[in-house]
Phi, psi and omega in degrees: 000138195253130196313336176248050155252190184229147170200123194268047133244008168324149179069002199282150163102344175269136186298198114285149193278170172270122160356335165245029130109056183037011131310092185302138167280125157248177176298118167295139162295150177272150177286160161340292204274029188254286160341288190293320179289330183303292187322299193328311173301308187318310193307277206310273181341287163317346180211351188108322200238157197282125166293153167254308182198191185224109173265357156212145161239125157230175195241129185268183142358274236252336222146221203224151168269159172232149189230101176249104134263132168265156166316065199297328192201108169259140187228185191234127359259155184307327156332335191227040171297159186256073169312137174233130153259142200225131176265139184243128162256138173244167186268197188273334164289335156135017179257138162336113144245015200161120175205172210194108167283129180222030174197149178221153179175171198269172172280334171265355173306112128338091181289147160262172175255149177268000000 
């Protein structure tokens, strides 16, 4: 074969770079308020009740746990609206694999710490 000829097996048997220069792409993790605005819409869909607020995030393993209390029952006067914390694990993309209310209690209720 004479060298300024073209031939595409010329390299056969050598991998190829990949098209971004032997940069794997990967999916960006969701930010914090990216999670908490998803969870929220999700909850409300799944249940109905309004989020009030988000009292923990942390980052697992597998993904993320999340703690959303929501608005279970609004009264007059609002000290004694009826509140739920509800725990959500999300996977590493940021989706709902699992939620579970795991406190129910009035808005003037005193939380203890564990």
């Amino acid at each position: 074969m004479n060298p300024t000829d073209t031939d595409d097996t010329v390299g056969a048997g050598r991998p190829r770079s990949p098209p971004d220069g032997g940069q794997q792409t990967r999916r960006a993790m969701p930010s914090t308020l990216e999670l908490i605005r998803k969870v929220k819409n999700e909850l409300h869909e799944l249940t109905g009740f309004t989020a009030d607020s988000v009292s923990e995030v942390n980052a697992t393993e597998d993904g993320w746990e999340i703690i959303v209390n929501l608005l279970e029952l609004k009264r007059i006067p609002a000290s004694t609206d009826l509140l739920a914390a509800y725990r959500i694990t999300l996977d590493r993309d940021g989706n709902v694999v699992g939620y579970a209310r795991v406190r129910r209690y009035l808005r003037d209720q005193v939380m203890e710490e564990a």
